[in-house]
C-alpha positions in Angstrom: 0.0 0.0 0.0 3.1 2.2 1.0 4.5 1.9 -2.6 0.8 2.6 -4.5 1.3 -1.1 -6.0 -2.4 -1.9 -5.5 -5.6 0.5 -5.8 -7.1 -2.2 -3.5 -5.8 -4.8 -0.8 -8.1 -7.4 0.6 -7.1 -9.4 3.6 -9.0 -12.7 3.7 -9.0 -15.0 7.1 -10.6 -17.7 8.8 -10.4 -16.5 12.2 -13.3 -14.4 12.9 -12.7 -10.7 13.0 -9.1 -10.9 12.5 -8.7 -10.0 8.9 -11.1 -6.9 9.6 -9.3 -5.5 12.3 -5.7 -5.5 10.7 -7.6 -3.7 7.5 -8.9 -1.3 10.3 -5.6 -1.2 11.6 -3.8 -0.3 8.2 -5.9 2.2 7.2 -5.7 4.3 10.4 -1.9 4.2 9.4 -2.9 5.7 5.9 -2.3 9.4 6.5 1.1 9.1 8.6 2.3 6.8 6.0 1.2 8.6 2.5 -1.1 5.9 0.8 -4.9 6.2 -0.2 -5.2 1.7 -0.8 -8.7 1.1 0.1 -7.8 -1.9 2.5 -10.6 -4.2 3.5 -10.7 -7.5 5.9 -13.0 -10.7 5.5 -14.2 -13.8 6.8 -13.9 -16.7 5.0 -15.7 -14.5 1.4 -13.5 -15.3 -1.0 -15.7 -13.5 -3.4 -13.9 -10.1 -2.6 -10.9 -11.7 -4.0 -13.1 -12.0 -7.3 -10.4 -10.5 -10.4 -7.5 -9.8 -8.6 -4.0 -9.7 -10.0 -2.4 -10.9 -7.2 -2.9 -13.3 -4.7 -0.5 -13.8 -1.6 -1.0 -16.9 0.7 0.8 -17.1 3.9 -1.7 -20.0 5.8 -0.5 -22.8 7.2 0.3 -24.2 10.9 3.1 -23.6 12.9 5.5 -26.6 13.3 4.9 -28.5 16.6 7.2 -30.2 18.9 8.3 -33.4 17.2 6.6 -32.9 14.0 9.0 -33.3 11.0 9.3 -30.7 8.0 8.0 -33.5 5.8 4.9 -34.1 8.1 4.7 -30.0 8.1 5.1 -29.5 4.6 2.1 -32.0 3.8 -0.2 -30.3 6.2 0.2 -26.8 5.1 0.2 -28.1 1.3 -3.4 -29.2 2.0 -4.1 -25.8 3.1 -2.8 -24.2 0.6 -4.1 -26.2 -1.9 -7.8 -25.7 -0.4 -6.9 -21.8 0.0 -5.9 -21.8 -3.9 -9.1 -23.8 -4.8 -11.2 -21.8 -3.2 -9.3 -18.4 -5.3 -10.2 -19.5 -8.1 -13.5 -20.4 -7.7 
């Protein structure tokens, strides 16, 4: 948003709330730091990702104690690929 890269910056969660208050917490930020992105925050609407350029995906789990990085890796692949499914739906 900083840069003017997007007109538009949707943050997408599934944790209730969350998504909606870092938007909140961005935009408050918007006159120190210069940038006029319309930020927004969701719940689990993939629609308002509907014809964007760019998607970024940072879900997954943290690794636990004892858990491998293959056991990790197949985990958050699932998520991932369920995240990137329901993109381009």
């Amino acid at each position: 948003a900083i840069k003017n890269f997007a007109s538009e910056v949707v943050l997408l969660d599934i944790k209730e709330g969350y998504a909606e208050g870092k938007a909140m917490d961005l935009m408050q930020t918007a006159s120190l730091n210069g940038f006029d992105t319309k930020i927004t925050g969701v719940t689990n609407d993939y629609s308002k990702t509907a014809n964007s350029d760019i998607c970024v995906i940072t879900s997954g789990i943290p690794r636990k104690p004892g858990m491998t990085r293959e056991e990790l890796i197949g985990i958050n692949a699932g998520i991932v690929r369920s995240v990137s499914s329901s993109l381009i739906e």
